[in-house]
N, CA, C and O atoms as CSV, one atom per row, in Angstrom:
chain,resi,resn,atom,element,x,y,z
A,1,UNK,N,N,-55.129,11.128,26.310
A,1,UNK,CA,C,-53.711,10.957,26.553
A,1,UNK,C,C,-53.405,9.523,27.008
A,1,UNK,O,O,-52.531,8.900,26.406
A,2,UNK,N,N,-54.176,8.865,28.199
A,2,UNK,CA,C,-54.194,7.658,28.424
A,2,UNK,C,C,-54.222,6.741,27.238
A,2,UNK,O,O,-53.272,5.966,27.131
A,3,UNK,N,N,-55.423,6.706,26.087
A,3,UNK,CA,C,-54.840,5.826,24.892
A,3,UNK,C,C,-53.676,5.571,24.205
A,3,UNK,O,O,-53.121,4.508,23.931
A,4,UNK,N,N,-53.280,7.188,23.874
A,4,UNK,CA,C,-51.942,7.302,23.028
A,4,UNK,C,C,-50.583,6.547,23.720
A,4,UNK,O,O,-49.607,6.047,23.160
A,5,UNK,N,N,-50.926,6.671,25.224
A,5,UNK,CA,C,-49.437,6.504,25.882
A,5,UNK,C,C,-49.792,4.848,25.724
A,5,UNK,O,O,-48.950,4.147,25.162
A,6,UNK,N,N,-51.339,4.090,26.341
A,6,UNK,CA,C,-51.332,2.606,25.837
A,6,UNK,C,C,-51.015,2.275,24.504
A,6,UNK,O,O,-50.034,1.644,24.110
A,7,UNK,N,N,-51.685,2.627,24.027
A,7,UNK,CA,C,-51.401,2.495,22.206
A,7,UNK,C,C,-49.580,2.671,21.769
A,7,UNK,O,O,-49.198,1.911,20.880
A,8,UNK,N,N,-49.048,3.160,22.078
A,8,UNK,CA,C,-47.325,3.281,22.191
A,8,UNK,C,C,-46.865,2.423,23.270
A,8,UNK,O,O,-45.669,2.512,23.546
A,9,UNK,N,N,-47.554,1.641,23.909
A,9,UNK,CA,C,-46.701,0.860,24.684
A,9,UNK,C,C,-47.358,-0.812,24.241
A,9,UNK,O,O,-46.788,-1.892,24.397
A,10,UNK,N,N,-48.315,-0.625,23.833
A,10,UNK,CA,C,-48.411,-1.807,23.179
A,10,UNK,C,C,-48.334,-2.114,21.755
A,10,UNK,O,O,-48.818,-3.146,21.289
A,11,UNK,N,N,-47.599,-1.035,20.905
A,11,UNK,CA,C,-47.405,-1.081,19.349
A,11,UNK,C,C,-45.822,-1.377,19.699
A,11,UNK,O,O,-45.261,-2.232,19.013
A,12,UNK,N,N,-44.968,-0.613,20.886
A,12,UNK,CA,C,-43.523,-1.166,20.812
A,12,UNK,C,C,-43.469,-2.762,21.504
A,12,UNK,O,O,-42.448,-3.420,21.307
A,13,UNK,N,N,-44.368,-3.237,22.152
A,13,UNK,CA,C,-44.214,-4.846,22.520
A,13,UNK,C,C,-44.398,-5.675,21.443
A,13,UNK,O,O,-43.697,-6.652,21.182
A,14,UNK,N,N,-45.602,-5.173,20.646
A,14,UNK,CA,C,-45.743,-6.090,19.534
A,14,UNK,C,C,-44.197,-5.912,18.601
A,14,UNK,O,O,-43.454,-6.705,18.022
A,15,UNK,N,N,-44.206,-4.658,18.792
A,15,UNK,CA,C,-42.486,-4.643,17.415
A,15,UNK,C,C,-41.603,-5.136,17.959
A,15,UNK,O,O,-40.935,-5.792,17.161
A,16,UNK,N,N,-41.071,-5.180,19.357
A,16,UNK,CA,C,-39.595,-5.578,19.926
A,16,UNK,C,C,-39.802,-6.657,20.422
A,16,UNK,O,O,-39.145,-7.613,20.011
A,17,UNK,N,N,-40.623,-6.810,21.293
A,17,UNK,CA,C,-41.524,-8.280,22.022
A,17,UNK,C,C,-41.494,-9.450,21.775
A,17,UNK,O,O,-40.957,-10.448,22.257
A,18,UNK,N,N,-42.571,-9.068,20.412
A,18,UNK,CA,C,-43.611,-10.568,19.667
A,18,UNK,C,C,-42.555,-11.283,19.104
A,18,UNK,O,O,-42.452,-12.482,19.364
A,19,UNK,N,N,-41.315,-10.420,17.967
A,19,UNK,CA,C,-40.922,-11.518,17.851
A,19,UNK,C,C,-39.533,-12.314,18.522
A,19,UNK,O,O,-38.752,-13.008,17.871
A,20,UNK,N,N,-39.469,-12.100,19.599
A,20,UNK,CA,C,-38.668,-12.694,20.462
A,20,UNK,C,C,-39.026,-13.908,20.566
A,20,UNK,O,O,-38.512,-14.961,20.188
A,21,UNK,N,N,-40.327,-13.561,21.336
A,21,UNK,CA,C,-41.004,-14.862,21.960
A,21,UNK,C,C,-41.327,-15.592,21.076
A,21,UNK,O,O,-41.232,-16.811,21.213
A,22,UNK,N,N,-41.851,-14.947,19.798
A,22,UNK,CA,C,-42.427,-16.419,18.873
A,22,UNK,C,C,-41.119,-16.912,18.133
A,22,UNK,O,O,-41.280,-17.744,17.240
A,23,UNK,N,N,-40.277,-16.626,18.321
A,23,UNK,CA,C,-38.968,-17.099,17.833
A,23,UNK,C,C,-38.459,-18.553,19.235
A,23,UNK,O,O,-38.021,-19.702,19.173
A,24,UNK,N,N,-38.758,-17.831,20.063
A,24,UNK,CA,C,-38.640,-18.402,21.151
A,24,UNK,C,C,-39.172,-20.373,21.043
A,24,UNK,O,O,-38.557,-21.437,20.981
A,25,UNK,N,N,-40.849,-19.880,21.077
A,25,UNK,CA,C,-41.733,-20.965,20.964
A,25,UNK,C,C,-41.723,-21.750,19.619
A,25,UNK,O,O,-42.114,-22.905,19.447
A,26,UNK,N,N,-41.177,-20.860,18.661
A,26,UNK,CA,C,-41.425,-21.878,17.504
A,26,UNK,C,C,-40.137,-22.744,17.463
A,26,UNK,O,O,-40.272,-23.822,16.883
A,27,UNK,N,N,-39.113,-22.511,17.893
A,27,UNK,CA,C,-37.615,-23.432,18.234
A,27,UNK,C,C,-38.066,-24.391,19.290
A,27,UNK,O,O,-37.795,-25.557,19.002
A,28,UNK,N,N,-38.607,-24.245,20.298
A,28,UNK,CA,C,-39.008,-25.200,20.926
A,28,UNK,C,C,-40.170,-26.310,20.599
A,28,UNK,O,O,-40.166,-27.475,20.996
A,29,UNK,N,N,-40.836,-25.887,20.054
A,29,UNK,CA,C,-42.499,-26.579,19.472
A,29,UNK,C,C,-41.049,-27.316,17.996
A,29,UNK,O,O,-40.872,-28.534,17.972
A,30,UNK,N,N,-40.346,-26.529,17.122
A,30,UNK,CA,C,-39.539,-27.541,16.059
A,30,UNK,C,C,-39.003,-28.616,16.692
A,30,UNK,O,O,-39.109,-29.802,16.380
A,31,UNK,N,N,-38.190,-27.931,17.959
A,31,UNK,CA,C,-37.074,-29.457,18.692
A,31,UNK,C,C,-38.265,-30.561,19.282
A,31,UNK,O,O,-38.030,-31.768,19.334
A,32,UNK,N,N,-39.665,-29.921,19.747
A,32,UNK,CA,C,-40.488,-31.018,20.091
A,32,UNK,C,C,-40.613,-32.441,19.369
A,32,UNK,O,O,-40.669,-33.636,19.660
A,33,UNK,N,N,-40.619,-31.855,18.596
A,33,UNK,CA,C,-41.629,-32.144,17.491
A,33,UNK,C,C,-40.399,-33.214,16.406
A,33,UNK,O,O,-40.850,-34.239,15.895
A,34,UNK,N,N,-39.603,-33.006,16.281
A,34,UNK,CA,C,-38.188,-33.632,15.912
A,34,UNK,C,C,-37.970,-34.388,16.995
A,34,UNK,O,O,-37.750,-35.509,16.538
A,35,UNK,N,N,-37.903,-34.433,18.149
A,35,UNK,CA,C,-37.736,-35.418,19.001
A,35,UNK,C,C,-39.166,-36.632,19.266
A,35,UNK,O,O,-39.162,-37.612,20.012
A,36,UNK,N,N,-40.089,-36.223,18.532
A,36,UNK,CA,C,-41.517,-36.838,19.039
A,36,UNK,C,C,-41.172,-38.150,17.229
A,36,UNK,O,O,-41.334,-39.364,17.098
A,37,UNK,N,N,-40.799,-37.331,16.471
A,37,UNK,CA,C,-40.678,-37.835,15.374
A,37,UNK,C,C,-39.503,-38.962,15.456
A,37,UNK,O,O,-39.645,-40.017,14.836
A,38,UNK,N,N,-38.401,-38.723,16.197
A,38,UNK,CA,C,-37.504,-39.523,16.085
A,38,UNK,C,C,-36.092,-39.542,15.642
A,38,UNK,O,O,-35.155,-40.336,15.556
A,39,UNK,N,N,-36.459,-37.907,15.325
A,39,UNK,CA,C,-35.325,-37.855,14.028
A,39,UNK,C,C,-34.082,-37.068,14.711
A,39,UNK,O,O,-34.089,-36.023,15.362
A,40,UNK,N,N,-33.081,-37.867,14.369
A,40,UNK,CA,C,-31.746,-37.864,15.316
A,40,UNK,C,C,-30.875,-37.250,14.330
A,40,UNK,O,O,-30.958,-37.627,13.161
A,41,UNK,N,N,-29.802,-36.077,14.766
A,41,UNK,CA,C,-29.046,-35.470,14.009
A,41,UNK,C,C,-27.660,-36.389,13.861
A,41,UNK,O,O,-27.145,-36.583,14.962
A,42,UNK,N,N,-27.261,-36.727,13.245
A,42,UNK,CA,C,-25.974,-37.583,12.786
A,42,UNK,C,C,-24.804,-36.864,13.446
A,42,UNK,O,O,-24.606,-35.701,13.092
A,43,UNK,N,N,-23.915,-37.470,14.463
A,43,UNK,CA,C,-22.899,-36.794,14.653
A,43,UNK,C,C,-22.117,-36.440,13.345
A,43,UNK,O,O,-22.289,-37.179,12.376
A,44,UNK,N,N,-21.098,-35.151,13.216
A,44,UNK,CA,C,-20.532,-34.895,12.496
A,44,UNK,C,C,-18.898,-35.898,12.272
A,44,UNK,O,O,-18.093,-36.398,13.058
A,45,UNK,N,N,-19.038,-35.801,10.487
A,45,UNK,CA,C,-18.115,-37.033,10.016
A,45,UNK,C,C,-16.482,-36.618,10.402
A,45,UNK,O,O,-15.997,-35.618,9.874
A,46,UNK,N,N,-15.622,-37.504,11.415
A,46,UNK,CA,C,-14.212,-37.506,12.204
A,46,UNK,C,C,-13.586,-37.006,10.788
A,46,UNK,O,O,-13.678,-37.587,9.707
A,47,UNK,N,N,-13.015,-35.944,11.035
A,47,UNK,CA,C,-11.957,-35.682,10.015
A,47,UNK,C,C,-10.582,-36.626,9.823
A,47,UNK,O,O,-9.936,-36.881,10.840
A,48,UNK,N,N,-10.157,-37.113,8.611
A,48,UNK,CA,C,-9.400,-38.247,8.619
A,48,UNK,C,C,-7.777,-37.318,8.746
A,48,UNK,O,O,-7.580,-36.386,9.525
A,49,UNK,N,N,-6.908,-37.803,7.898
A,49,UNK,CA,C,-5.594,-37.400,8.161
A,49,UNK,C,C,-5.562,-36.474,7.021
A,49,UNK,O,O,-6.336,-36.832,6.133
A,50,UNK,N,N,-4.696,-35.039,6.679
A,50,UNK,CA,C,-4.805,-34.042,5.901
A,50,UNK,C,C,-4.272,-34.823,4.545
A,50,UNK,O,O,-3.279,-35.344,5.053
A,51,UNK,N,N,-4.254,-35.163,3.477
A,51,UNK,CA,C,-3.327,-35.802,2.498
A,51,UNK,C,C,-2.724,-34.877,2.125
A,51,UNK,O,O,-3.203,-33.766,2.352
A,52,UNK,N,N,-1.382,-34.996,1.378
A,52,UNK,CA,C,-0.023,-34.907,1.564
A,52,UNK,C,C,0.028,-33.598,0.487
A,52,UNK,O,O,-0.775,-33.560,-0.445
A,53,UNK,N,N,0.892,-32.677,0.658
A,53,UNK,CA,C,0.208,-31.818,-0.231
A,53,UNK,C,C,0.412,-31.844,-2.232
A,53,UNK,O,O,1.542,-31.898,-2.717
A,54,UNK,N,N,-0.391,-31.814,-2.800
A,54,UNK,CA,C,-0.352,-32.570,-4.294
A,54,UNK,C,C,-1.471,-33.819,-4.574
A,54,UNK,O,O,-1.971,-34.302,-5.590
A,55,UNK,N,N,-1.587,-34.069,-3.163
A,55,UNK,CA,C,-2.743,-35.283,-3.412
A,55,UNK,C,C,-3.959,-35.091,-3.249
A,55,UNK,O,O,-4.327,-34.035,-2.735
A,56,UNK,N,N,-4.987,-36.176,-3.692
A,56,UNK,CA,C,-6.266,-35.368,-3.371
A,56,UNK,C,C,-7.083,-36.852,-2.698
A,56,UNK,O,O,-7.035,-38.041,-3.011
A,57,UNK,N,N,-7.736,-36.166,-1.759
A,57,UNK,CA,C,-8.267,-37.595,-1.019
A,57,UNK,C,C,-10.150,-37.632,-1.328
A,57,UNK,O,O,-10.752,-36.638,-0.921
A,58,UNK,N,N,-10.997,-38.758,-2.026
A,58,UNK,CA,C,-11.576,-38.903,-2.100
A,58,UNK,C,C,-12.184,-39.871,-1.259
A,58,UNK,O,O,-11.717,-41.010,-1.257
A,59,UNK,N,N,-13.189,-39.578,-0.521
A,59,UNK,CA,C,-14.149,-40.087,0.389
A,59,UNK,C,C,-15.217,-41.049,-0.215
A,59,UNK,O,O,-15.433,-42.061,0.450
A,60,UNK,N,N,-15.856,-40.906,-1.269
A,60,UNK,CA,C,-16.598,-41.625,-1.885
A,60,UNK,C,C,-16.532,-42.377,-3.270
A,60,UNK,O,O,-15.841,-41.694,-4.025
A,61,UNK,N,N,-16.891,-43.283,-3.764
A,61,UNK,CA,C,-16.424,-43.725,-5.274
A,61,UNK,C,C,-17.633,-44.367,-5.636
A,61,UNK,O,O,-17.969,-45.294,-4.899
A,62,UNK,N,N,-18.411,-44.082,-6.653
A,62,UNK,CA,C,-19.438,-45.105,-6.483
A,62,UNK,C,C,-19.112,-46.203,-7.616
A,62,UNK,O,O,-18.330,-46.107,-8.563
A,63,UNK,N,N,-20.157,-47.550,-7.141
A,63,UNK,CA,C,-19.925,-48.769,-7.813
A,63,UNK,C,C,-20.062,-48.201,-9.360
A,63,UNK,O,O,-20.651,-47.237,-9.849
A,64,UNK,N,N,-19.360,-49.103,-9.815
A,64,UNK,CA,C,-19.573,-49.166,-11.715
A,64,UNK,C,C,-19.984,-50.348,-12.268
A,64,UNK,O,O,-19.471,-51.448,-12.063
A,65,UNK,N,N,-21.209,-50.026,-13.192
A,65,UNK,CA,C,-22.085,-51.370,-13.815
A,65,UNK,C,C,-21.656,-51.664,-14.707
A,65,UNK,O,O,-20.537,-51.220,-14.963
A,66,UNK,N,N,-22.078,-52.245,-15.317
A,66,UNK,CA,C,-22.189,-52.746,-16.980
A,66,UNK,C,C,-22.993,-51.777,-17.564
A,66,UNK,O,O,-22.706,-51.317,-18.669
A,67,UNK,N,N,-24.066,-51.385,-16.877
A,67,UNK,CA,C,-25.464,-50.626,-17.613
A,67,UNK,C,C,-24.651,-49.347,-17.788
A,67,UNK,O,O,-24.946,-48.866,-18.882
A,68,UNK,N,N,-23.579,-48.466,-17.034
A,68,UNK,CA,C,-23.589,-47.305,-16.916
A,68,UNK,C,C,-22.523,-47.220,-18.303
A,68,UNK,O,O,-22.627,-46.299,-19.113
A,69,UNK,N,N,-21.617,-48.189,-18.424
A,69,UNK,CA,C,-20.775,-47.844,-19.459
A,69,UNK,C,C,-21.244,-47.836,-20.922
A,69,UNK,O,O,-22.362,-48.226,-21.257
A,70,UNK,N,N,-20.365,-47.389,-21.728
A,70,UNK,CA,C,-21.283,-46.778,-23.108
A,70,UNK,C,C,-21.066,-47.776,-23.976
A,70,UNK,O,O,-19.899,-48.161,-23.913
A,71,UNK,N,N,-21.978,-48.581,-25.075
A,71,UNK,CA,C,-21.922,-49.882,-25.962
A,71,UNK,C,C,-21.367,-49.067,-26.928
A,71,UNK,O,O,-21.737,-47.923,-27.188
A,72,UNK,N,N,-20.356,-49.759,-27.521
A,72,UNK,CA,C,-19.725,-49.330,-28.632
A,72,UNK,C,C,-20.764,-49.989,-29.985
A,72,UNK,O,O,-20.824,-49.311,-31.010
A,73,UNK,N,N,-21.452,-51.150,-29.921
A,73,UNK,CA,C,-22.007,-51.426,-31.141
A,73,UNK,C,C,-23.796,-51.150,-31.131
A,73,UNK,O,O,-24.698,-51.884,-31.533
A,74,UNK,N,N,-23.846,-49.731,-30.472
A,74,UNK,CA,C,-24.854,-49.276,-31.067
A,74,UNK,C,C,-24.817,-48.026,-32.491
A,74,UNK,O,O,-24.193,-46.964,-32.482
A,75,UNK,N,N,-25.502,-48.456,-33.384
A,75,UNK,CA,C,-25.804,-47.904,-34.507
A,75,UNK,C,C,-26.247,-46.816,-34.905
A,75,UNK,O,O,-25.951,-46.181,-35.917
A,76,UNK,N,N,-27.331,-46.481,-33.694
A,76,UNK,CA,C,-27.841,-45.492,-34.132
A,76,UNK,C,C,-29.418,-45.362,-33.607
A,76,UNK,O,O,-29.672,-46.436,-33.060
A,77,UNK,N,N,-30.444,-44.590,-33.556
A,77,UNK,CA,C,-31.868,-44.608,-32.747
A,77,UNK,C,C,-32.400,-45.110,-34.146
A,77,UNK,O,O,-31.820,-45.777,-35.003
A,78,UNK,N,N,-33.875,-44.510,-34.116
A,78,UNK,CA,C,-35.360,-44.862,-34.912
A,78,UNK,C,C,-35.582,-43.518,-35.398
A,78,UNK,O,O,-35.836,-42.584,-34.637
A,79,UNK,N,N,-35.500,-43.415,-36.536
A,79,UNK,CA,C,-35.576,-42.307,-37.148
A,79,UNK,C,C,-37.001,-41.113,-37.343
A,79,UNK,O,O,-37.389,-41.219,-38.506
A,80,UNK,N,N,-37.729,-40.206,-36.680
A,80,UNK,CA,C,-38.509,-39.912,-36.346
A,80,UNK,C,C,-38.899,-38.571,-37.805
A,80,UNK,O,O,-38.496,-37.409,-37.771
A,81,UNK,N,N,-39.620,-39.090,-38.768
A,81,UNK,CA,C,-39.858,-37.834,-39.545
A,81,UNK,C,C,-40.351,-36.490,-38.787
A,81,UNK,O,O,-41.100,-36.642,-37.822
A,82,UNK,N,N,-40.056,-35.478,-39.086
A,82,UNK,CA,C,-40.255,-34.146,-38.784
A,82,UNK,C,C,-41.389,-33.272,-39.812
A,82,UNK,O,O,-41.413,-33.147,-41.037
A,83,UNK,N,N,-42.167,-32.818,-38.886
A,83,UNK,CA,C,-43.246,-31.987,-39.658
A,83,UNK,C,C,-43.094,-30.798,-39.006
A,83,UNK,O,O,-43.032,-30.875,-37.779
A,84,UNK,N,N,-43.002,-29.520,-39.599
A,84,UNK,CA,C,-43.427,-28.436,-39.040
A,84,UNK,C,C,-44.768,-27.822,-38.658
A,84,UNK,O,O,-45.664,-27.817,-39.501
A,85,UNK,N,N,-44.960,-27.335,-37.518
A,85,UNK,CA,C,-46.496,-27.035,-37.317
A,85,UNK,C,C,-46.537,-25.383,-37.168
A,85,UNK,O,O,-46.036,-24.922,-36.143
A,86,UNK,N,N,-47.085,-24.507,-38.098
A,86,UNK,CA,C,-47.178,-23.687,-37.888
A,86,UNK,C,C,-48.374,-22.942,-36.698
A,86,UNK,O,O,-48.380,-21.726,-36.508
């Protein structure tokens, strides 16, 4: 009787218990470990003013090259014969 009642009191610690605590330790051992590293969370970006309603406000634009736009006096590729391989 003594086993069964240990054996039920240490099968419900491991189920309700264990993972408390290792939830516990592994959040702390992550924030360690992120702070040992250096790595700093970015405050979150100030929300600007709502734009007006109909408009749309874009935050980012990226630069435009020469390379990205499309050449009008290309012709055409290198023509690659085709073999079927069964």
């Amino acid at each position: 009787m003594k086993f069964w009642l240990l054996f039920i009191l240490i099968f419900f610690a491991v189920r309700y218990l264990l993972p408390i605590v290792l939830r516990l330790v592994v959040s702390s051992f992550v924030r360690k470990q992120m702070r040992n590293s250096g790595f700093v969370v970015p405050p979150q970006a100030q929300p600007g003013p709502a734009p007006a309603p109909g408009q749309v406000r874009v935050d980012y634009v990226p630069p435009t090259t020469k390379a990205s736009k499309p050449s009008h006096d290309f012709k055409g590729g290198e023509y690659v014969d085709f073999e079927e391989v069964k």
